[in-house]
N, C-alpha and C positions, 0 to 999 in steps of 0.2 A: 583610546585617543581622546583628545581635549579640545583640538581645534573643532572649530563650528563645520567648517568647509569641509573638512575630513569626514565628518560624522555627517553631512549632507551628501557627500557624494557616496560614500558607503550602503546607506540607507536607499538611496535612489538606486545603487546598479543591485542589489541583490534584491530590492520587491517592484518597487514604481519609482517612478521620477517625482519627487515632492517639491515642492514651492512654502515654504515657511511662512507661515501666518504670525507665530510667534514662537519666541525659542528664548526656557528660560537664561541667566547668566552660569556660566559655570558650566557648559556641562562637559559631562564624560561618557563614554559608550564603548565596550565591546564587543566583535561579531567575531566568533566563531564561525567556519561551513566545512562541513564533508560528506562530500556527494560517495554516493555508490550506485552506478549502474545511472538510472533514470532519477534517484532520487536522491536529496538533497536534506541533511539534518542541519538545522542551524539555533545558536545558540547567543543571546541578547542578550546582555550586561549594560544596563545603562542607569545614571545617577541624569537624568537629562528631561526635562520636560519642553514642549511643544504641541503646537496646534500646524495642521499642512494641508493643504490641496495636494492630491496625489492622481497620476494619470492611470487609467487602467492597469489591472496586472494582466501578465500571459498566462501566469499557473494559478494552479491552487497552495494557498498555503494555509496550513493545519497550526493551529497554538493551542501551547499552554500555560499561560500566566502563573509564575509561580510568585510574582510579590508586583505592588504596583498598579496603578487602573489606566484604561485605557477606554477613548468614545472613537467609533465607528459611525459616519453615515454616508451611504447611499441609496439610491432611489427614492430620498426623502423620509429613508427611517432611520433612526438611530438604535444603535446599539453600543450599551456601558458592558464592560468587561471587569470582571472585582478580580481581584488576586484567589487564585484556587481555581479559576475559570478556563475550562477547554474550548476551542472556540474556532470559526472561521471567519477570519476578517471582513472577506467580502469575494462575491463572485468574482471571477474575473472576467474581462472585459468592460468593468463598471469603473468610471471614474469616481474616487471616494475625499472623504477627509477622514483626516485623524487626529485626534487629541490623545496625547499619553503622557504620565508620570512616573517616571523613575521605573522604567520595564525591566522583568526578569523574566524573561521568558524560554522556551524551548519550541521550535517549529520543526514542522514536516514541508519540504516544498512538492511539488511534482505538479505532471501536465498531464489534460485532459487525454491524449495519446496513451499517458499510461493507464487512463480510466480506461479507456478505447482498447486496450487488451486484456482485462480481465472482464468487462461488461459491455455488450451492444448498444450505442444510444442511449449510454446514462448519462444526466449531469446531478452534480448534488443541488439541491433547494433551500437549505436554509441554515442554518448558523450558526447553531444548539447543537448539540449532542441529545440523541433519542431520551437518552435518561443514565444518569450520574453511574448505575453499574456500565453502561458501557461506554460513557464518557475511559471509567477505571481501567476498563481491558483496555481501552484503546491505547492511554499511556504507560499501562505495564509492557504492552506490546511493542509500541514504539521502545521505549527504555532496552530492551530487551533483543530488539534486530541492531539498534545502533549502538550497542555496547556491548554485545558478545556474539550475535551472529555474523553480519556481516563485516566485519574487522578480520576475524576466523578464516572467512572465507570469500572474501573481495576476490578471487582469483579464480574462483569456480562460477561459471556461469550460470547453470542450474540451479544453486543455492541461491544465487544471486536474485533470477528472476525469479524463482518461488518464494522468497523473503518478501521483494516488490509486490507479487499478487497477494502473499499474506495482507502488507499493510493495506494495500487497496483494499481489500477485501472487508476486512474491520472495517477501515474509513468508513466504508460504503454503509457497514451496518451497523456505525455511529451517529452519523450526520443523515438529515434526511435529505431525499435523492428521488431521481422518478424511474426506481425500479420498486417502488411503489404500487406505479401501473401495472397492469396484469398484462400477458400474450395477446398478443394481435391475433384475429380470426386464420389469418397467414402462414403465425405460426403454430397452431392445434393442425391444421391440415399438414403441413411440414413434417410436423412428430409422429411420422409413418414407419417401419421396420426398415425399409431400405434406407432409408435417413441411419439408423442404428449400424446400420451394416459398412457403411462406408465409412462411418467414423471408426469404429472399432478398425478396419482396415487399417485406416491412418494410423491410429493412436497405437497396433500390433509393431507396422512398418515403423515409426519413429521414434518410436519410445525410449531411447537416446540423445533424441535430440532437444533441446530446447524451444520446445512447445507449449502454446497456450490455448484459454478456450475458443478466442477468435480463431486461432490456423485450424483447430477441427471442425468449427465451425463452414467456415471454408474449405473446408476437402470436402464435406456432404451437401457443398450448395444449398445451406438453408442461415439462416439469424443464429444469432448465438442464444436468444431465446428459444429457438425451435429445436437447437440440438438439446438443449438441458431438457426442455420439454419431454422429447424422445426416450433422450435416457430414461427419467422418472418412471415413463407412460411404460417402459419395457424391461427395461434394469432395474428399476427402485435405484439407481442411485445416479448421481450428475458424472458429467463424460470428465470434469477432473477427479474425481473420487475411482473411475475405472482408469484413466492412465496412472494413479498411483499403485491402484490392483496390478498392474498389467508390470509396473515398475518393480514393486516388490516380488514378483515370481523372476524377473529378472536380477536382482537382488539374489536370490534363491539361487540360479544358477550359477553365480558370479560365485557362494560360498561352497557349494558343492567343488565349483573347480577349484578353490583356492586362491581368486584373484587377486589378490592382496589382501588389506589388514579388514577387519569389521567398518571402523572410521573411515575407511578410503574406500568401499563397497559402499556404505552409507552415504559419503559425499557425491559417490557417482553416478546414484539413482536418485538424487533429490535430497538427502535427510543431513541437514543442518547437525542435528540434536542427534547423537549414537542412542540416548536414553530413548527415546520416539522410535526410534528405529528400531529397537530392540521390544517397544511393547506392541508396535505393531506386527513384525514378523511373530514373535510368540502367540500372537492372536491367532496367525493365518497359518503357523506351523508349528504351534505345539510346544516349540523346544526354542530358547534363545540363541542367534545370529551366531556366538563364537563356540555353543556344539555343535553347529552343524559342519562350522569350518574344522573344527577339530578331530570331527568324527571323516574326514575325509582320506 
């Protein structure tokens, strides 16, 4: 698009409402979006320079400048963006400005709800990425759900939301965040065996359904810190690492009976990726996913 108004009104309904401080002559701008599930990839073409007052955002949104600079300030700090730069614009609920030239960039959008299901009471803290290798995963990761996983498999629910916790999950362990902070005194007394006991209940009963670590959380009446807590203290391992145990013996049965193909058994207990799927069953059973359907 080339109209101003176009490219204002565009800009303002997908992030914040801006107010133009200055906007060079000429410009051009294209937005790409395609949302899947709770989350939102979007994709910024712009020949366009500007300076804005922008009103708080609702979500989070993740960048990566691939050509172009861009200045951020709120709370009376600034932050310059160079081209090559992964980045988070700015909290949300912060009223900001912004200056940018000629942006190419690639974003993640999503909302703090979607934090709110894979982590108890996190929000992220600051703006950087932890350090440049996991800036790396973070964008091979993104590249890599919104250009062959979920496309694939938009229609699978399962896929769907384990792809979502996937990204959160990086996010979380790119950008710093206050899961930083350690367990509440709350929850060490929480991470008891009968804490162990009701979740595993859950996670035996639903392991079907589209479950996260908040719903187990919740079936054992304790934080989602004090389940992972639990786990550790008793399992060695975190309550999603056992409903994917729990998932691939179910898996296991599905190929014993024959229930359809390996890819359609692998979609219907979680696994995106047949390749994944097949090096974790061979872990846990010796033999790959299509002897065992074959041997039946």
């Amino acid at each position: 698009m080339t109209d101003l108004d176009a490219a204002h009104e565009v800009l303002s309904a997908a992030y914040a409402r801006l107010r133009f401080n200055r906007v060079d002559t000429g410009p051009s701008l294209r937005l790409t979006a395609r949302t899947f599930g709770q989350v939102r990839f979007d994709r910024l073409d712009g020949r366009i320079g500007f300076e804005a007052a922008a009103e708080p955002m609702g979500d989070y949104i993740f960048a990566h400048l691939e050509s172009g600079k861009a200045r951020y300030s709120s709370d009376g700090e600034d932050r310059l963006v160079a081209s090559g730069d992964s980045f988070l614009p700015v909290l949300p609920g912060r009223p900001f400005t912004v200056a940018t030239e000629d942006p190419r960039a690639s974003m993640v959008v999503f909302s703090q709800a979607v934090v709110d299901d894979v982590a108890d009471d996190v929000r992220f803290t600051g703006y950087r990425p932890v350090s440049p290798h996991a800036a790396a995963a973070w964008r091979s990761t993104c590249d890599f759900l919104q250009g062959e996983v979920l496309p694939a498999f938009e229609d699978n629910p399962l896929v769907l939301r384990n792809a979502t916790r996937l990204l959160v999950s990086i996010t979380l362990a790119t950008f710093p965040n206050s899961t930083l902070v350690g367990p509440k005194a709350s929850d060490r007394r929480d991470a008891h065996p009968l804490t162990v006991r009701r979740a595993v209940a859950f996670i035996e009963d639903n392991a079907a359904k589209d479950i996260t670590a908040a719903d187990i959380a919740r079936a054992a009446r304790v934080s989602i810190r004090a389940i992972q807590l639990a786990f550790r203290r008793h399992l060695d391992m975190t309550p999603m690492a056992y409903l994917r145990q729990v998932r691939l013996s179910c898996a296991h049965d599905d190929l014993q009976a024959a229930n359809g193909s390996v890819t359609a058994i692998a979609a219907r207990w979680g696994y995106a990726r047949p390749s994944v799927f097949a090096a974790h069953y061979r872990a846990a059973y010796g033999v790959l996913p299509s002897q065992t359907l074959r041997s039946r």
